[in-house]
One Martini backbone bead per residue (centre of mass of N, CA, C, O) as a GRO file, in nm:
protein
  425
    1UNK     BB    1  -0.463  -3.686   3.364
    2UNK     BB    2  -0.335  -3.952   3.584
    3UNK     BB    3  -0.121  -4.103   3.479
    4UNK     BB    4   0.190  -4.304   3.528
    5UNK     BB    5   0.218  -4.397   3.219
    6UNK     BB    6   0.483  -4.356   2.950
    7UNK     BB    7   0.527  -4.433   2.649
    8UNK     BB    8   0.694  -4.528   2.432
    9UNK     BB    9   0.859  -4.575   2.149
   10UNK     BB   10   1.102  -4.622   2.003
   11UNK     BB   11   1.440  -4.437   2.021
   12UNK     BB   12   1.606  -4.490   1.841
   13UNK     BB   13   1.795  -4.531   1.603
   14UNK     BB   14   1.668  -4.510   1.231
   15UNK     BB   15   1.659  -4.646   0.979
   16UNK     BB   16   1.833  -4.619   0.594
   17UNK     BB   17   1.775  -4.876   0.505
   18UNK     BB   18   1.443  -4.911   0.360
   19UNK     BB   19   1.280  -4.657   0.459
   20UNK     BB   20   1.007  -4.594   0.515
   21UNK     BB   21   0.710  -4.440   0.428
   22UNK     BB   22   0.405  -4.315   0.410
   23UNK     BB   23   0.175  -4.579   0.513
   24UNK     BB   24   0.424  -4.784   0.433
   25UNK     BB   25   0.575  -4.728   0.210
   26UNK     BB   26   0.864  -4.875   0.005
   27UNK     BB   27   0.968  -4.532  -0.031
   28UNK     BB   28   1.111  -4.266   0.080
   29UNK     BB   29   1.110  -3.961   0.131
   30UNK     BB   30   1.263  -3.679   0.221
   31UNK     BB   31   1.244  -3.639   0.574
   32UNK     BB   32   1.134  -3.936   0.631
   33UNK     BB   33   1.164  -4.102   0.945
   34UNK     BB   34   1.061  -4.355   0.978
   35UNK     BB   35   1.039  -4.634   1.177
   36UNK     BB   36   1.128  -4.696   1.495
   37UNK     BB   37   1.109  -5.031   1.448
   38UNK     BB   38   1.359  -4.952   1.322
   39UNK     BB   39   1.666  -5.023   1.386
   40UNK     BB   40   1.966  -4.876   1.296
   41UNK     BB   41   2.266  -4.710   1.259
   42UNK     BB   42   2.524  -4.508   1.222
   43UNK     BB   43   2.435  -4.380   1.543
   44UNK     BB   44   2.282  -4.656   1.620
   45UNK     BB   45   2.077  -4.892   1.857
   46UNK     BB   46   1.965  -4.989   2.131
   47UNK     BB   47   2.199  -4.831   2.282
   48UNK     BB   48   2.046  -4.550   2.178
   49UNK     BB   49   1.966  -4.208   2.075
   50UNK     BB   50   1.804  -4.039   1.877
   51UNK     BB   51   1.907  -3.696   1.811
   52UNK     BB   52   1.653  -3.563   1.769
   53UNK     BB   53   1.561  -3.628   2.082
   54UNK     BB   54   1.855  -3.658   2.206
   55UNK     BB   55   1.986  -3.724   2.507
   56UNK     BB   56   2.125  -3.915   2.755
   57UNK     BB   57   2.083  -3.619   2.959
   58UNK     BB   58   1.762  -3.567   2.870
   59UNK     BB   59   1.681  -3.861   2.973
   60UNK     BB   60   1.734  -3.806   3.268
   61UNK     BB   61   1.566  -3.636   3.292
   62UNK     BB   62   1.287  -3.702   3.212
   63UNK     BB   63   1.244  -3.880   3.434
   64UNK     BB   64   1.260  -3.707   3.684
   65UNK     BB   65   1.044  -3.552   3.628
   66UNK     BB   66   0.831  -3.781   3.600
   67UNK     BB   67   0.849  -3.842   3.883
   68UNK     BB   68   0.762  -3.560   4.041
   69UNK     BB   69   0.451  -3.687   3.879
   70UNK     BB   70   0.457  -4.026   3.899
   71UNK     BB   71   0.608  -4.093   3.701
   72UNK     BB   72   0.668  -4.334   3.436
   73UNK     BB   73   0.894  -4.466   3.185
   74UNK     BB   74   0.821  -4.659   2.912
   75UNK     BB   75   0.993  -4.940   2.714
   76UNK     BB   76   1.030  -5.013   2.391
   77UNK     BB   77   1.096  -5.363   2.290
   78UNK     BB   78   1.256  -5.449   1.967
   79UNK     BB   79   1.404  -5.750   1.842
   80UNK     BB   80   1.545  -5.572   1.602
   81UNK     BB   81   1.669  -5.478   1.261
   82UNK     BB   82   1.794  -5.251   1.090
   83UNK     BB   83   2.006  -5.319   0.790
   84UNK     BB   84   2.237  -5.043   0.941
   85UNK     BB   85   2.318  -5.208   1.186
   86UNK     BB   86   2.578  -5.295   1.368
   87UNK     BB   87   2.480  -5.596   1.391
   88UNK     BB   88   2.513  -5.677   1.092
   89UNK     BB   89   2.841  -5.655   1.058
   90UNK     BB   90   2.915  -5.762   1.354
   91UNK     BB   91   2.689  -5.986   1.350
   92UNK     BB   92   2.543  -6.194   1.126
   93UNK     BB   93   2.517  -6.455   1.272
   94UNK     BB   94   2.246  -6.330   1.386
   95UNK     BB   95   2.146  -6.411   1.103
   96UNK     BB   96   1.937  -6.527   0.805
   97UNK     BB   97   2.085  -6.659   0.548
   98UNK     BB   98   2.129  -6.670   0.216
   99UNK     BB   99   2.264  -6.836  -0.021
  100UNK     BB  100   2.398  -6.554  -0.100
  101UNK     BB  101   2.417  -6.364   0.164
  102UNK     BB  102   2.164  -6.271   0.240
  103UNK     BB  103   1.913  -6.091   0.453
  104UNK     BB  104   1.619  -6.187   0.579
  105UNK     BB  105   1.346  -6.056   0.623
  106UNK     BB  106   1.047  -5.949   0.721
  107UNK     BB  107   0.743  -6.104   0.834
  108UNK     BB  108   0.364  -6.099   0.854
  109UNK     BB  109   0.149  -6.219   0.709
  110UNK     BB  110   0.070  -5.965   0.478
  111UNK     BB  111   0.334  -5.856   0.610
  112UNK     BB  112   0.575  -5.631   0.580
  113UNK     BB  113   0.977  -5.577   0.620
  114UNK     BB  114   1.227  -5.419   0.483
  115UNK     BB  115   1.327  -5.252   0.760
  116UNK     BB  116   1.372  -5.574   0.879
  117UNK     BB  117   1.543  -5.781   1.090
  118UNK     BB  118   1.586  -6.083   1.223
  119UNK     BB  119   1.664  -6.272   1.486
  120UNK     BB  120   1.843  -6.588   1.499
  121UNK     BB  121   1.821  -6.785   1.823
  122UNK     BB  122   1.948  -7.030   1.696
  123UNK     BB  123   2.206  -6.987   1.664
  124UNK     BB  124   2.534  -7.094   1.727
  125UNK     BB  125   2.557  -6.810   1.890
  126UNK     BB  126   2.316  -6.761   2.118
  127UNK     BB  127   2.466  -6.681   2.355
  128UNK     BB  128   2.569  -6.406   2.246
  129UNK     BB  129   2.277  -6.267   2.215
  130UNK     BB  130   2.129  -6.311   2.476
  131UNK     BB  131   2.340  -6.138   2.645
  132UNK     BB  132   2.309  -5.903   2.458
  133UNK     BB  133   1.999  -5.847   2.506
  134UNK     BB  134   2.017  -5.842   2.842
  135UNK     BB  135   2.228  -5.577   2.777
  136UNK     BB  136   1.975  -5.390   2.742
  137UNK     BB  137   1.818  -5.366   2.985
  138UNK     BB  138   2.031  -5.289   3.148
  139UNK     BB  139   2.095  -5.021   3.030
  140UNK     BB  140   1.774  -4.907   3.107
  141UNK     BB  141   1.813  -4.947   3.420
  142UNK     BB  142   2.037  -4.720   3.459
  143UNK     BB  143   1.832  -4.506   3.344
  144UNK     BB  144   1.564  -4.603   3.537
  145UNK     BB  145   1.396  -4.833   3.368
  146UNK     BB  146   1.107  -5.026   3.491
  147UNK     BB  147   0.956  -5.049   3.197
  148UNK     BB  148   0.860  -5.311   2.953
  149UNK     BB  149   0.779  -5.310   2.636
  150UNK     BB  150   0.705  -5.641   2.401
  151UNK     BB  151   0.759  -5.686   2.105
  152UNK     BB  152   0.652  -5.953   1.996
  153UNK     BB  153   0.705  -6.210   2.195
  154UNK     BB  154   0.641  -6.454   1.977
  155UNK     BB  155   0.870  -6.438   1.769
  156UNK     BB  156   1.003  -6.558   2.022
  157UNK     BB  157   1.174  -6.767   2.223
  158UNK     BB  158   1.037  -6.877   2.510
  159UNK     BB  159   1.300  -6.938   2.643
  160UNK     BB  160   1.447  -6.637   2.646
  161UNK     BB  161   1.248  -6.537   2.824
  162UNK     BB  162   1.269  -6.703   3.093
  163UNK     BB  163   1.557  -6.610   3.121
  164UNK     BB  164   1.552  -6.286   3.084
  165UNK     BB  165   1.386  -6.231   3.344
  166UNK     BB  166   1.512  -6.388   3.563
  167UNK     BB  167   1.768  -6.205   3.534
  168UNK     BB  168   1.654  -5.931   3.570
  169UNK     BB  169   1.509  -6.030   3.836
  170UNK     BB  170   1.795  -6.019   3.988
  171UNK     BB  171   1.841  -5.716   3.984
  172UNK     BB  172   1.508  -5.654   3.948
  173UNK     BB  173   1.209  -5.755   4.092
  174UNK     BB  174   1.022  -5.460   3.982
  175UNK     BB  175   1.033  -5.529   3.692
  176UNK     BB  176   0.814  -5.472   3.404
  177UNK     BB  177   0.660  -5.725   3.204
  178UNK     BB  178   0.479  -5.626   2.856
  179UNK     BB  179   0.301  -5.801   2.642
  180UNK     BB  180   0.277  -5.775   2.265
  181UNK     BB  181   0.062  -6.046   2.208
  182UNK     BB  182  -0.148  -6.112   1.914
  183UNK     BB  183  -0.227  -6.434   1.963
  184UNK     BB  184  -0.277  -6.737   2.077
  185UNK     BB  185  -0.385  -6.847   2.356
  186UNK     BB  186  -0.122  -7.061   2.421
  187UNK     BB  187   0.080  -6.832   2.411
  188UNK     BB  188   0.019  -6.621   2.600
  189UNK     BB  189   0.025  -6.802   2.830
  190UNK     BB  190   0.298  -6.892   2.835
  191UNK     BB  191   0.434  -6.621   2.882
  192UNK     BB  192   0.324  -6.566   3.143
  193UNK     BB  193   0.452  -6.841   3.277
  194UNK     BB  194   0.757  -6.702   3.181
  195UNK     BB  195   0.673  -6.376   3.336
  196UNK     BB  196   0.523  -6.205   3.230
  197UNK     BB  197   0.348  -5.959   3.401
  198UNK     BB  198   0.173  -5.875   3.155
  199UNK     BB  199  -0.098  -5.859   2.879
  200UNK     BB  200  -0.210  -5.836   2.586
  201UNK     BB  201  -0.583  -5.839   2.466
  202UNK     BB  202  -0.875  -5.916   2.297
  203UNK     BB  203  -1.071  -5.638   2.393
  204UNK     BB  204  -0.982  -5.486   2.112
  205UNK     BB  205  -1.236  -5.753   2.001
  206UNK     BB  206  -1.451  -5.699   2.209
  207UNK     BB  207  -1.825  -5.590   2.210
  208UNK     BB  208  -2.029  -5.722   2.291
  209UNK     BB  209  -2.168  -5.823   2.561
  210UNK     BB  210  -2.115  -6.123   2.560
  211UNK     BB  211  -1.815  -6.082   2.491
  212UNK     BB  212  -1.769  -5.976   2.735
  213UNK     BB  213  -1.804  -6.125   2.932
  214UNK     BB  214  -1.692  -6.413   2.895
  215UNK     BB  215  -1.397  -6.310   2.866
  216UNK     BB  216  -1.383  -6.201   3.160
  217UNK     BB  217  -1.457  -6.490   3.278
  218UNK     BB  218  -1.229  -6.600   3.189
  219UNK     BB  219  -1.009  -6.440   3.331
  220UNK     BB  220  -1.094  -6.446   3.624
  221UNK     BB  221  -1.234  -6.753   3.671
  222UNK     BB  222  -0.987  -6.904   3.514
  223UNK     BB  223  -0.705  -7.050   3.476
  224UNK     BB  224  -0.535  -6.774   3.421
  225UNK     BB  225  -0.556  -6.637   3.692
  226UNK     BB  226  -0.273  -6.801   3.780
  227UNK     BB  227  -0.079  -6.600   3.557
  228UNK     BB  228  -0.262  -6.348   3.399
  229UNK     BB  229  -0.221  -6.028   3.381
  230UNK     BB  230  -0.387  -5.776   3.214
  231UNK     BB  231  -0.421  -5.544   2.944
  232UNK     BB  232  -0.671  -5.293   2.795
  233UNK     BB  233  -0.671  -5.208   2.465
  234UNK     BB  234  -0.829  -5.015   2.224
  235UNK     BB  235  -0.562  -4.917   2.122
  236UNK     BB  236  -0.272  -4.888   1.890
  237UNK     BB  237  -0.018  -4.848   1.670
  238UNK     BB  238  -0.134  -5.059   1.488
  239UNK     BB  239  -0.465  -5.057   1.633
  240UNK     BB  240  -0.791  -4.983   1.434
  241UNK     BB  241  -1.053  -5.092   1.483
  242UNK     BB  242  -1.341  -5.143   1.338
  243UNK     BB  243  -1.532  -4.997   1.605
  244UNK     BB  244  -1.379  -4.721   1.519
  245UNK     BB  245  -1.420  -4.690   1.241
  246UNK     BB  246  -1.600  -4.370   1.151
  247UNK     BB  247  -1.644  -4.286   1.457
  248UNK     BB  248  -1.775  -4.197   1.727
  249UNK     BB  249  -1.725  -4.000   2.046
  250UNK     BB  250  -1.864  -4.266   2.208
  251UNK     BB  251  -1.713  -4.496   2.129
  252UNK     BB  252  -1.429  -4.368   2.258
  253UNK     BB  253  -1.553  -4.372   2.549
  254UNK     BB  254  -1.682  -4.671   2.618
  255UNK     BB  255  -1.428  -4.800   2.574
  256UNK     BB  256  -1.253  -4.634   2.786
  257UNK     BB  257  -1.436  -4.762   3.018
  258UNK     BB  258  -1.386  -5.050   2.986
  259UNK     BB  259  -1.079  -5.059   2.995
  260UNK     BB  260  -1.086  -4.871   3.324
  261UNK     BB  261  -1.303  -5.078   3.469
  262UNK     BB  262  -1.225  -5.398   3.397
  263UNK     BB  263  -0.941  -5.336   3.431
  264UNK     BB  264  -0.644  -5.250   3.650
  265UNK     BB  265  -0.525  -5.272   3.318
  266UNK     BB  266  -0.438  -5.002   3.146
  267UNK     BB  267  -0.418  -4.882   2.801
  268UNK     BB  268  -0.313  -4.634   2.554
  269UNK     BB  269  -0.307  -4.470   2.234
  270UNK     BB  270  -0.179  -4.158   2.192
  271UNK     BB  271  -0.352  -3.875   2.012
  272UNK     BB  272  -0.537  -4.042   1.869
  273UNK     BB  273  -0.774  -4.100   2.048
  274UNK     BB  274  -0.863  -3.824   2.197
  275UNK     BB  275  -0.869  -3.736   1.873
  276UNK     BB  276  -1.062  -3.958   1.712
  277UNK     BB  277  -0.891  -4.116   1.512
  278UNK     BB  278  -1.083  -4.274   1.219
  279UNK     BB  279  -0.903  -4.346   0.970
  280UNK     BB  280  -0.838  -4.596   0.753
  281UNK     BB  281  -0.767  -4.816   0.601
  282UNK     BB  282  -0.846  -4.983   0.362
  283UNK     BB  283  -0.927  -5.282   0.507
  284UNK     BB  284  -0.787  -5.204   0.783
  285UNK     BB  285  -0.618  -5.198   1.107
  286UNK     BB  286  -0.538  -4.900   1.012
  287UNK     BB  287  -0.385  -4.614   1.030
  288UNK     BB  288  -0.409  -4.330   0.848
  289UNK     BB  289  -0.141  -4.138   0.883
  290UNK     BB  290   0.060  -4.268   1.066
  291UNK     BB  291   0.309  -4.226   1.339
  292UNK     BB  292   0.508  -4.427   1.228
  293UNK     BB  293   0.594  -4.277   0.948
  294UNK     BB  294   0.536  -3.971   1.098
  295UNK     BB  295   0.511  -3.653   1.158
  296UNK     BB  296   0.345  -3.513   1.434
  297UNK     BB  297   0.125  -3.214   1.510
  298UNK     BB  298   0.025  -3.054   1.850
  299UNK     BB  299  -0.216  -2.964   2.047
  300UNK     BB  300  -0.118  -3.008   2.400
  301UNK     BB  301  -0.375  -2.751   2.510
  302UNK     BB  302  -0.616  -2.951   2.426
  303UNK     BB  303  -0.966  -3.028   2.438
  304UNK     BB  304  -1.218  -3.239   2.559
  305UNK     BB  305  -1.410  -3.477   2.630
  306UNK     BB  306  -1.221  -3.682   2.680
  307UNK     BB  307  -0.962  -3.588   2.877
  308UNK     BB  308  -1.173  -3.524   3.112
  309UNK     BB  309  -1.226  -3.818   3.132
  310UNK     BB  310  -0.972  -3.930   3.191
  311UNK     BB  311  -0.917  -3.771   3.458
  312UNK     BB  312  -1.146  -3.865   3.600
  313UNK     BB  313  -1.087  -4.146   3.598
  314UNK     BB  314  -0.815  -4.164   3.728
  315UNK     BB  315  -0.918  -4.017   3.978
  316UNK     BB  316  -1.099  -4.278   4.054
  317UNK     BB  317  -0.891  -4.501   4.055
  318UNK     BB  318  -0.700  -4.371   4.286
  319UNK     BB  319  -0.987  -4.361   4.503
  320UNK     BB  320  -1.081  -4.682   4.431
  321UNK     BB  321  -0.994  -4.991   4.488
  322UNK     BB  322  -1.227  -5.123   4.343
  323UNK     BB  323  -1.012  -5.060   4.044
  324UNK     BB  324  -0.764  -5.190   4.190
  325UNK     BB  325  -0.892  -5.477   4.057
  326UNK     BB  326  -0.989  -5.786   3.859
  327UNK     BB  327  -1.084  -5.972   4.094
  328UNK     BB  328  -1.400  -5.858   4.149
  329UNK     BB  329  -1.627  -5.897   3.935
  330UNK     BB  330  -1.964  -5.863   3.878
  331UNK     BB  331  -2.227  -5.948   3.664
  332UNK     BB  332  -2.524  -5.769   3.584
  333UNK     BB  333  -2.835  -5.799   3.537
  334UNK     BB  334  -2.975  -5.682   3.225
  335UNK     BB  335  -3.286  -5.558   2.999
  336UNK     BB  336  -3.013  -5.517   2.773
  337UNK     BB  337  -2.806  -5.588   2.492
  338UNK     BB  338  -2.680  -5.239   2.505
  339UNK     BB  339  -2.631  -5.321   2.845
  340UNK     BB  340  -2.366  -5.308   3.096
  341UNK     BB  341  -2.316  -5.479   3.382
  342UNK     BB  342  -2.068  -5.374   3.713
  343UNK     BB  343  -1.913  -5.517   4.008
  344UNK     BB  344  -1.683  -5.355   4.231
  345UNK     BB  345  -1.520  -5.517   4.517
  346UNK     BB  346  -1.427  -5.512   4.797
  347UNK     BB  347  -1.485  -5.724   5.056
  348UNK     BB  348  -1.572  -5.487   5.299
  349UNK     BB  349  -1.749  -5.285   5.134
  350UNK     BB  350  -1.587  -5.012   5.154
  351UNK     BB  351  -1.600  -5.034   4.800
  352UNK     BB  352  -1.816  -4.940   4.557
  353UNK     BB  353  -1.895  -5.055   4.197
  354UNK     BB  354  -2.077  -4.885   3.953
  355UNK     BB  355  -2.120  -5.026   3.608
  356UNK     BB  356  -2.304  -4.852   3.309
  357UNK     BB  357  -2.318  -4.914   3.008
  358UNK     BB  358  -2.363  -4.796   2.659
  359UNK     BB  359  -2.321  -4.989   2.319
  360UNK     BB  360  -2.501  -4.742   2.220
  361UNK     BB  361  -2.333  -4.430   2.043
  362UNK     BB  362  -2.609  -4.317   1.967
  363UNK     BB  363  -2.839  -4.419   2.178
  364UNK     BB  364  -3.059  -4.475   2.364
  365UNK     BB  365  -3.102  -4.651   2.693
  366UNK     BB  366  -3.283  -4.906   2.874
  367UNK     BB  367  -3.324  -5.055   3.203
  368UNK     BB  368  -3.312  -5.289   3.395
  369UNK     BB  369  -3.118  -5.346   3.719
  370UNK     BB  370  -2.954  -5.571   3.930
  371UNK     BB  371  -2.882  -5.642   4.260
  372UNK     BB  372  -2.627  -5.813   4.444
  373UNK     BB  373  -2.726  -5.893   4.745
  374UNK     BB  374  -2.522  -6.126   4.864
  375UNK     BB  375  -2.306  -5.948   4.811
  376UNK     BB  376  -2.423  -5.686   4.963
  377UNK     BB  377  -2.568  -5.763   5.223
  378UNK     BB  378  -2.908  -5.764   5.149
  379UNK     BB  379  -3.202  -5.748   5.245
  380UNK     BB  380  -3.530  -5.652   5.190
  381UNK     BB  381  -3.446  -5.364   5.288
  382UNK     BB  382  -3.334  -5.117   5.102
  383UNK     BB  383  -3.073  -4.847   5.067
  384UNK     BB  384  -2.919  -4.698   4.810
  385UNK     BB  385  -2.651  -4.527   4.755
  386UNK     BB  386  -2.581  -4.276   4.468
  387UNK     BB  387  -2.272  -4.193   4.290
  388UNK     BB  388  -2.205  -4.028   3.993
  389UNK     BB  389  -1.848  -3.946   3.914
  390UNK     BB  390  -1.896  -3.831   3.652
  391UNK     BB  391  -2.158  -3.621   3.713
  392UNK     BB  392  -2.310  -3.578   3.968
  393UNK     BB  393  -2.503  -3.772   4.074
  394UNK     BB  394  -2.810  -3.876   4.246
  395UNK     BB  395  -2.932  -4.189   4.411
  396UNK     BB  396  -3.204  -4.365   4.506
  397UNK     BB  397  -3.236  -4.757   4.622
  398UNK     BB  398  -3.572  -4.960   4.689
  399UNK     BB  399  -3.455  -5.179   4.486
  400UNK     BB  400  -3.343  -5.489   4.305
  401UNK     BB  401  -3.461  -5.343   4.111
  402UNK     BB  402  -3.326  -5.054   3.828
  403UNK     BB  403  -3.391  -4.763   3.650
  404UNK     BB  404  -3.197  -4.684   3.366
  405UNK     BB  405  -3.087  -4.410   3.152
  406UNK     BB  406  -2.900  -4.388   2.842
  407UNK     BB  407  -2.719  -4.139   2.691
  408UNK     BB  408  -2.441  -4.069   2.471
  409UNK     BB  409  -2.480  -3.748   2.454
  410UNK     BB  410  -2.390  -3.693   2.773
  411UNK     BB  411  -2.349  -4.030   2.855
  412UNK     BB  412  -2.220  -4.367   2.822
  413UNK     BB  413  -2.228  -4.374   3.133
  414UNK     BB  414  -2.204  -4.530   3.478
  415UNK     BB  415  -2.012  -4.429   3.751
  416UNK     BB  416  -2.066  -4.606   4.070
  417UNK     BB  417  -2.113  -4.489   4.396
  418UNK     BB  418  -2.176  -4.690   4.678
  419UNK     BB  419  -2.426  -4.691   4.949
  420UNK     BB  420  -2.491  -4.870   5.248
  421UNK     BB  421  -2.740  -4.908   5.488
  422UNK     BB  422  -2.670  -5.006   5.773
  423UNK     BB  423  -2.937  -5.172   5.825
  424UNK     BB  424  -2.828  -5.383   5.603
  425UNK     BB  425  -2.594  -5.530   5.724
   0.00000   0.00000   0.00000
């Protein structure tokens, strides 16, 4: 299908006291796996890995075979702990206990997390916690890592992050952390500004026309371009938002081109995405049998129109420069606001992309889109040859103003390869 990268979430040992059942239970049945963000059993804790899914030689096959195919590995990392994690036994000291001597759980109300504890950063013994979790990093990298997904990390200390990405990319200045943050704009721009590559962003919930220009132009144009490099998800492990929830296959196709060429970092959580899972817990964004909580099997020769589209677009991707780049684009005037449209150019207009989506999962839309004549560098005289990369249709535009119609249920979307004619150069 085209991706580079494959996220895991966490692969550790799964507490098994207190572990969530099916839904977020908040007691399991037998057999049931609780969820992999509670970390730490007497398996084993962040440097181990849960037996059932192989070993420490299983896993570096694993990676090796995945660069063979150019893929990356990352792994998600989060800083927290079952209840019978071994650091909760070998260092108490590292976590919040109540007067009675037990330790306080986590919290994000109004969620609960009964199985799991956070670490206390602010802790008399701080410093040997935060090497201690430094050499998390360390283990990780040496079986291979270069790519970390990183959990919350607003709920943890700005200074640990500024200190220990430092410390990390001292031994190899070129491991990636994505922040998965959402929170604060200001909590936002902070990680990025202590070091973290990429982030996660709004565009989760950014859905009319108008919030994705404002917000794409407040990203590309405002001051975050100087420290913020974005990373956009239509959905996560967490997150089913609600213009997914109960919705046909065209609204998960439509945000997926706009996650992929709006942005030159973009990611999916799968194979909830490609197969289309939109029932949610009723009034929460989140998805209803979660793979958080319970073992899921999947037909992985299955395919449908998602697969498709995601495999040709990765392959437009990785050919055409102008979409690995997220600070050229500039949105072009439609006559229509439940069409978007936006122009992506190398500089020397060596490749030119033009991306119109269609935000009307339902209905064909039609309108006049608008040609920028200044930055495409056009005469009078137009003649501008379109192909458009995923139908394989061709059109030539002989005028500034230029009449698309789409329908969603052909294709929610046009992503057009222009060429300009010499004459106009």
């Amino acid at each position: 299908m085209g991706f580079d990268v494959l996220y895991f979430p966490p692969i550790h040992p799964i507490g098994k006291v207190n572990r969530k059942g099916k839904n977020n239970n908040v007691k399991s049945k037998p057999g049931e796996p609780g969820s992999p963000w509670a970390i730490g059993s007497d398996e084993g804790g962040h440097k181990s890995i849960l037996p059932a899914l192989g070993t420490m030689d299983d896993f570096k096959k694993l990676i090796g075979e995945a660069k063979k195919l150019d893929i990356d590995i990352a792994m998600d990392i989060a800083f927290q702990c079952a209840p019978d994690h071994p650091y909760v036994t070998e260092h108490p000291e590292w976590f919040k206990q109540r007067p009675d001597g037990s330790i306080q759980y986590a919290e994000n109300p109004p969620k609960k997390y009964q199985d799991i504890y956070p670490f206390n950063f602010e802790t008399d013994n701080w410093k040997e916690l935060w090497e201690e979790l430094k050499s998390v990093f360390l283990f990780w990298m040496e079986q291979g890592i270069t790519i970390f997904r990183i959990d919350n990390p607003h709920t943890k200390p700005i200074p640990f992050w500024h200190w220990v990405i430092a410390e990390v990319q001292k031994v190899n200045p070129d491991v990636i952390f994505l922040s998965e943050a959402f929170t604060r704009p200001k909590i936002m721009a902070s990680l990025a500004k202590v070091g973290f590559t990429q982030g996660y962003t709004y565009f989760t919930w950014r859905v009319s026309k108008q919030e994705l220009i404002e917000y794409v132009n407040d990203l590309v144009y405002g001051a975050s371009r100087n420290y913020f490099r974005p990373n956009f998800w239509p959905n996560t492990p967490d997150i089913l938002p609600y213009h997914l929830q109960n919705q046909n296959e065209n609204s998960f196709i439509l945000r997926y081109a706009l996650a992929a060429t709006l942005s030159s970092n973009y990611g999916v959580y799968g194979p909830s995405y490609e197969f289309y899972e939109n029932v949610p817990v009723e009034g929460r964004e989140e998805y209803f049998n979660s793979e958080k909580y319970e073992i899921r099997n999947y037909d992985w020769k299955r395919t449908n129109r998602m697969t498709d589209i995601m495999s040709i677009l990765n392959k437009i991707r990785k050919e055409n420069s102008a979409l690995q780049s997220t600070w050229n684009i500039q949105f072009c005037p439609i006559e229509n606001s439940q069409l978007i449209a936006y122009l992506k150019a190398t500089d020397d207009l060596s490749n030119i992309i033009l991306v119109i989506v269609n935000l009307d999962s339902n209905r064909g839309q039609s309108g006049y889109v608008q040609l920028p004549k200044e930055r495409l560098k056009l005469g009078d005289k137009i003649n501008v040859k379109l192909h458009d990369l995923i139908t394989d249709e061709r059109f030539t535009w002989i005028q500034e103003w230029n009449y698309v119609d789409l329908s969603p249920h052909k294709m929610p979307f046009h992503l057009f390869k222009l060429e300009i004619h010499e004459s106009n150069l």
